[in-house]
C-alpha positions as YAML, in Angstrom:
chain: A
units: angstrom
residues:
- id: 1
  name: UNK
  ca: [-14.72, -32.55, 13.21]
- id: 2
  name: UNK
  ca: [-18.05, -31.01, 13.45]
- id: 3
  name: UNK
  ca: [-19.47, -28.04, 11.46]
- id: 4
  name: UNK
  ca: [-18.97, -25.64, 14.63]
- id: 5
  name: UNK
  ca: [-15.48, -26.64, 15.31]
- id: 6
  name: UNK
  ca: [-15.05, -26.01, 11.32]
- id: 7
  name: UNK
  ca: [-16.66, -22.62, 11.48]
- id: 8
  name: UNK
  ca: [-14.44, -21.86, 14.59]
- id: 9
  name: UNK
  ca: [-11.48, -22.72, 12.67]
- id: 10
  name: UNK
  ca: [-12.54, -20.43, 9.61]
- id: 11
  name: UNK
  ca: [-12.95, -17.42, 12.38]
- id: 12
  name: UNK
  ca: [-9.62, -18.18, 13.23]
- id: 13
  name: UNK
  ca: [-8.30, -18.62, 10.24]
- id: 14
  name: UNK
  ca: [-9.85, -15.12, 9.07]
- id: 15
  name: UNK
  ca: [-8.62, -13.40, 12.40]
- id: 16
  name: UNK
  ca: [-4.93, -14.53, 11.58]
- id: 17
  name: UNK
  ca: [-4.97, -13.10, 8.13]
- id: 18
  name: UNK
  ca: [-6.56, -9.67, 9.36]
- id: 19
  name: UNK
  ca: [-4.06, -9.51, 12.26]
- id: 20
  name: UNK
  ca: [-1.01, -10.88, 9.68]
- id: 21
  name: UNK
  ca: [-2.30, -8.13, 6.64]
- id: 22
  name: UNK
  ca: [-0.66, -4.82, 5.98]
- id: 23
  name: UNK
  ca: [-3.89, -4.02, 4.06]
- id: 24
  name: UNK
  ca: [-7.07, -5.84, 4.04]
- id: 25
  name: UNK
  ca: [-9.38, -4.88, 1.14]
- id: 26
  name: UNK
  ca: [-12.90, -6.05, 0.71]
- id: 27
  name: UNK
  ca: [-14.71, -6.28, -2.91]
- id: 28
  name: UNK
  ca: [-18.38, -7.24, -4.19]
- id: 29
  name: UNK
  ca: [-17.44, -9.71, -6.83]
- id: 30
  name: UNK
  ca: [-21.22, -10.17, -8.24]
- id: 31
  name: UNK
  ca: [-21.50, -10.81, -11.90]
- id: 32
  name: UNK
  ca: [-17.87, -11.94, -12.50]
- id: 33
  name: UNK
  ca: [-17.60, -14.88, -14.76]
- id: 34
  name: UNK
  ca: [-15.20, -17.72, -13.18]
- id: 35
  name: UNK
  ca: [-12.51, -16.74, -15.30]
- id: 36
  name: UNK
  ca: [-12.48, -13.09, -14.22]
- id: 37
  name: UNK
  ca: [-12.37, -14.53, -10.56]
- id: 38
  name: UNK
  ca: [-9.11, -16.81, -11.62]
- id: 39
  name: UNK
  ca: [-8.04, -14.11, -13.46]
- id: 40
  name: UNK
  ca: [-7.77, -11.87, -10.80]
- id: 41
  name: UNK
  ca: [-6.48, -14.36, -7.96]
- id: 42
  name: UNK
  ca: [-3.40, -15.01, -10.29]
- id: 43
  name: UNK
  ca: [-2.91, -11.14, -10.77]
- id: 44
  name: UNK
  ca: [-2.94, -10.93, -7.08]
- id: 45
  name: UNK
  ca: [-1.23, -14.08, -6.38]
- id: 46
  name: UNK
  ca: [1.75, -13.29, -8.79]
- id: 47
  name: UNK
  ca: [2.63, -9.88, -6.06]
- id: 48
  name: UNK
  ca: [1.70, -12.22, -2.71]
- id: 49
  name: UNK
  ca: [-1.68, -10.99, -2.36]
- id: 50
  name: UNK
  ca: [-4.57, -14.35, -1.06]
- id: 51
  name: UNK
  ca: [-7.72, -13.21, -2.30]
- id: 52
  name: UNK
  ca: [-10.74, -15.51, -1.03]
- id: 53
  name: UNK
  ca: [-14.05, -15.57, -0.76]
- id: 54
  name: UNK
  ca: [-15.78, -15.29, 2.43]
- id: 55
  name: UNK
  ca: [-18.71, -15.57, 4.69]
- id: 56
  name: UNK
  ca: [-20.42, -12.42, 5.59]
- id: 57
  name: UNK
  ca: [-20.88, -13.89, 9.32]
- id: 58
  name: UNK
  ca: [-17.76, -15.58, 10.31]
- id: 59
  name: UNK
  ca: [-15.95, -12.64, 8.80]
- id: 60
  name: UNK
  ca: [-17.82, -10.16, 10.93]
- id: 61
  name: UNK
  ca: [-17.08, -12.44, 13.92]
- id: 62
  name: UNK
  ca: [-12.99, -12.76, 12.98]
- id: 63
  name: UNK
  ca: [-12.78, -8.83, 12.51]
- id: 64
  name: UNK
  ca: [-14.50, -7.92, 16.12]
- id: 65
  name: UNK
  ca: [-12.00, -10.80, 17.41]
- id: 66
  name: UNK
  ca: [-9.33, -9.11, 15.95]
- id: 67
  name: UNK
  ca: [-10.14, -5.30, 17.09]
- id: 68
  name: UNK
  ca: [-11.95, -4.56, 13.85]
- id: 69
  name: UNK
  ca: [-15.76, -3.68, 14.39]
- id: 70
  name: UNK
  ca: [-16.17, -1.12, 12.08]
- id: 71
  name: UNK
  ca: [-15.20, -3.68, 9.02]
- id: 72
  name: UNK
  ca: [-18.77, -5.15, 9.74]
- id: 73
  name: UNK
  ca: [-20.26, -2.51, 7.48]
- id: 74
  name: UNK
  ca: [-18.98, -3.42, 4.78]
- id: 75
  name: UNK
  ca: [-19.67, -7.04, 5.50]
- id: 76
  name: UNK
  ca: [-23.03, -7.53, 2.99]
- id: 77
  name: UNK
  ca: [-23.39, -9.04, -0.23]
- id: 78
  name: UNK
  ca: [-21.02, -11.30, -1.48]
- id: 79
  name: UNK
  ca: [-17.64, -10.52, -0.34]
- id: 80
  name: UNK
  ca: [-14.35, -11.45, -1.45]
- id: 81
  name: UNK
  ca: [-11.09, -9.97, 0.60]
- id: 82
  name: UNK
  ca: [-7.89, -9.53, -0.98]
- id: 83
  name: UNK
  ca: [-5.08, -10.49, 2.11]
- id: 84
  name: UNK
  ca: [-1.64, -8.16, 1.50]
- id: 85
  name: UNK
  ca: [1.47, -9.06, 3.31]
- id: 86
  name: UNK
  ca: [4.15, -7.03, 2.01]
- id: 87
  name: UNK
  ca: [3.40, -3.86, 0.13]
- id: 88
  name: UNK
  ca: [0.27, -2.20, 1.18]
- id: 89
  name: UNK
  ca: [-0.33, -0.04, -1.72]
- id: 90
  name: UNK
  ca: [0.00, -2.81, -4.56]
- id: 91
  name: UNK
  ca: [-3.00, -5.07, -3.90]
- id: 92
  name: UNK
  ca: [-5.11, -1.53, -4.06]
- id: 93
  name: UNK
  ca: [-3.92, -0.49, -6.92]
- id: 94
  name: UNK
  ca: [-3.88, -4.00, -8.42]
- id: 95
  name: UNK
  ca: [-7.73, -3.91, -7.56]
- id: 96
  name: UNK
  ca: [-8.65, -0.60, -8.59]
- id: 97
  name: UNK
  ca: [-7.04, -1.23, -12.27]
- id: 98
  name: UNK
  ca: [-8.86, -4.70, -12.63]
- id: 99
  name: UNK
  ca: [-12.62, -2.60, -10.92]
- id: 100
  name: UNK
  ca: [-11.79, 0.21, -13.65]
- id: 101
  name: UNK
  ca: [-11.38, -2.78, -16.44]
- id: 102
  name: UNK
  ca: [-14.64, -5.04, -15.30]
- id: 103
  name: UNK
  ca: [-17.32, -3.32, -13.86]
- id: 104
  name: UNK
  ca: [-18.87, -6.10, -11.90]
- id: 105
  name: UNK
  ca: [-15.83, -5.92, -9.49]
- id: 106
  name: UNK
  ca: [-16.36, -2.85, -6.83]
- id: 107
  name: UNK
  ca: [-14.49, -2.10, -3.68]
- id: 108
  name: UNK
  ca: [-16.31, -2.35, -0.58]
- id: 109
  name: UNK
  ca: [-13.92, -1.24, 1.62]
- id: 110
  name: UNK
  ca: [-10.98, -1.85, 4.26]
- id: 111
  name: UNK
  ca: [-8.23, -1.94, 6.51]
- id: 112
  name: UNK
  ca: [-4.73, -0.71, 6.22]
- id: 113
  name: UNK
  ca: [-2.26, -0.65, 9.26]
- id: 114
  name: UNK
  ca: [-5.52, -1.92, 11.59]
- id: 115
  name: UNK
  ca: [-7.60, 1.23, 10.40]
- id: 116
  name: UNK
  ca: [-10.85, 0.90, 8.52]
- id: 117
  name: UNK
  ca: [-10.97, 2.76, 5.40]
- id: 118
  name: UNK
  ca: [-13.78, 3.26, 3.16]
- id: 119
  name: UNK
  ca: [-14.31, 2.75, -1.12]
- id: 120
  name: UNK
  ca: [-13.22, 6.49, -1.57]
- id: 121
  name: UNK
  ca: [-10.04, 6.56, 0.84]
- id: 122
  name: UNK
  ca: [-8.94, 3.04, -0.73]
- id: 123
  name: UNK
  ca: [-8.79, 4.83, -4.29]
- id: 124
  name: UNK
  ca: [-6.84, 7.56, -3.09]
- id: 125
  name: UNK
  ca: [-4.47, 5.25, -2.09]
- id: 126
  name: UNK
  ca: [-4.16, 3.80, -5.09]
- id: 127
  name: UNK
  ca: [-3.11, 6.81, -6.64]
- id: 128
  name: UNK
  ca: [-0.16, 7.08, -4.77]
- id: 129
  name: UNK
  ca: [3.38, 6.41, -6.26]
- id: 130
  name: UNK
  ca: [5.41, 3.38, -5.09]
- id: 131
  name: UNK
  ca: [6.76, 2.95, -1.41]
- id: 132
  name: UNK
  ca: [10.33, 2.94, -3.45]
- id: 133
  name: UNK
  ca: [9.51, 6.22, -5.45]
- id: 134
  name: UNK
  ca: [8.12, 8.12, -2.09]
- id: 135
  name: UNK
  ca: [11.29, 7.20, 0.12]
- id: 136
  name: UNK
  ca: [13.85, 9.24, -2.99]
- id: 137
  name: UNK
  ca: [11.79, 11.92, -3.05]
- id: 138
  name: UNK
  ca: [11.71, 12.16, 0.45]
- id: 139
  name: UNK
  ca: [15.65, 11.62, 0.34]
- id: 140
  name: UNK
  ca: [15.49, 14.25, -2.38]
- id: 141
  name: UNK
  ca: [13.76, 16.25, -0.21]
- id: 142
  name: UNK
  ca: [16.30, 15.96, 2.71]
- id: 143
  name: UNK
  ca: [19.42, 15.98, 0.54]
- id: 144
  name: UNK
  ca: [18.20, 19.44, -1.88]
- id: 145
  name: UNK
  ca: [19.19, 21.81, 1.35]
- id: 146
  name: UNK
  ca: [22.73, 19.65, 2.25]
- id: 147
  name: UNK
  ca: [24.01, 20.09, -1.70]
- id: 148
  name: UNK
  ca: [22.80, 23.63, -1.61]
- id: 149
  name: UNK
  ca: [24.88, 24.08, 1.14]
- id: 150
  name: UNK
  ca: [27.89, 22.09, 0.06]
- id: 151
  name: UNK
  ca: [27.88, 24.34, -3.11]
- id: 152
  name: UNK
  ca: [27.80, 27.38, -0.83]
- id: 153
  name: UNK
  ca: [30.88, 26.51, 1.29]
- id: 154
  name: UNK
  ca: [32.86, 25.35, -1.79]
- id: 155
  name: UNK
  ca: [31.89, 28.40, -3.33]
- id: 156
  name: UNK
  ca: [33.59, 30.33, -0.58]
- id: 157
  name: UNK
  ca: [36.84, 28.02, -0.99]
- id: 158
  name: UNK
  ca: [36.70, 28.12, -4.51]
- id: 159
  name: UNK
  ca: [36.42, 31.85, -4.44]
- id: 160
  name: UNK
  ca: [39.79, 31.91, -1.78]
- id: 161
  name: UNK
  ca: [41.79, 29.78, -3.65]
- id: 162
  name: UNK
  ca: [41.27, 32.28, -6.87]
- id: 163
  name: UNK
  ca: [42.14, 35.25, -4.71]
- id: 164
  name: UNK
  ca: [45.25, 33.84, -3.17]
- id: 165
  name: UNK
  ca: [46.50, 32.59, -7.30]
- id: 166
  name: UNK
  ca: [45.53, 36.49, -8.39]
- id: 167
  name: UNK
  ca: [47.84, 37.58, -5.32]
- id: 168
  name: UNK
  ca: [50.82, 35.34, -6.03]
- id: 169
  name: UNK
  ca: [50.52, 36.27, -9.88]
- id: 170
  name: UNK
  ca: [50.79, 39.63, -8.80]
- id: 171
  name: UNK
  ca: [53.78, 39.14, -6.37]
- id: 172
  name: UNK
  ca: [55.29, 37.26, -9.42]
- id: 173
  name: UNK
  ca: [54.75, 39.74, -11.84]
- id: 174
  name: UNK
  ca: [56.12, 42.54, -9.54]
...
């Protein structure tokens, strides 16, 4: 195999995992030591997340393949993408924590759900809650007005069945 039909291969390869990704998030991985680098693939790698380094050039050519021109500015330097599958939150805030504990790490950028999002949107992310903890307090939020009501109408019931026992005792007594 020749070194084009490799290269091809690695566009392809790339242009799967964007397409395959719930989130997509580039870093700048200058000045970490090897065993930051393993460090952090095994953190990743333990919650699904591939993280690989990559060149700047097939990259660029696997993101316009896959719809994605506007990752190509933040395609400079030395680049290393973190691939998530499953949770799309997770790997962010996986990478955030680990930037925030070793400065040489920084976020370049990325994609979640095929949109480009820059360092500053990516952080925000991170500080969201769990996918699990958002869906019950949205269910919170839905169910607060049903038990409100629930209480209301047995309230009403309750409140019959006590006048209906005062006016037998009163029949009774009379």
């Amino acid at each position: 195999m020749g070194n084009r039909e490799v290269k091809e291969e690695k566009v392809l390869e790339i242009k799967e995992d964007l397409n395959n990704s719930k989130v997509v998030v580039l870093t700048d991985y200058r000045g970490l030591t090897v065993a930051q680098i393993s460090k952090l693939r095994r953190i990743l790698s333990e919650e699904g997340v591939k993280y690989k380094v990559v060149k700047n050039t097939l990259t660029i050519l696997a993101a316009r393949k896959a719809g994605l021109d506007d990752l190509e500015q933040y395609l400079q330097g030395p680049t290393a993408v973190a691939f998530g599958y499953d949770d799309p939150v997770t790997p962010i805030k996986l990478l955030v924590k680990f930037a925030k504990e070793n400065d040489q790490l920084s976020i370049k950028g990325g994609v979640l759900e095929k949109n480009v999002l820059n360092e500053i949107e990516l952080r925000r992310l991170s500080e969201l809650p769990p996918k699990d903890v958002l869906l019950s307090m949205t269910l919170r939020g839905f169910q607060a007005p049903l038990v409100g009501m629930l209480n209301v109408l047995q309230g009403n019931i309750r409140n019959l069945v006590y006048v209906l026992d005062a006016i037998k005792e009163q029949k009774e007594s009379a």
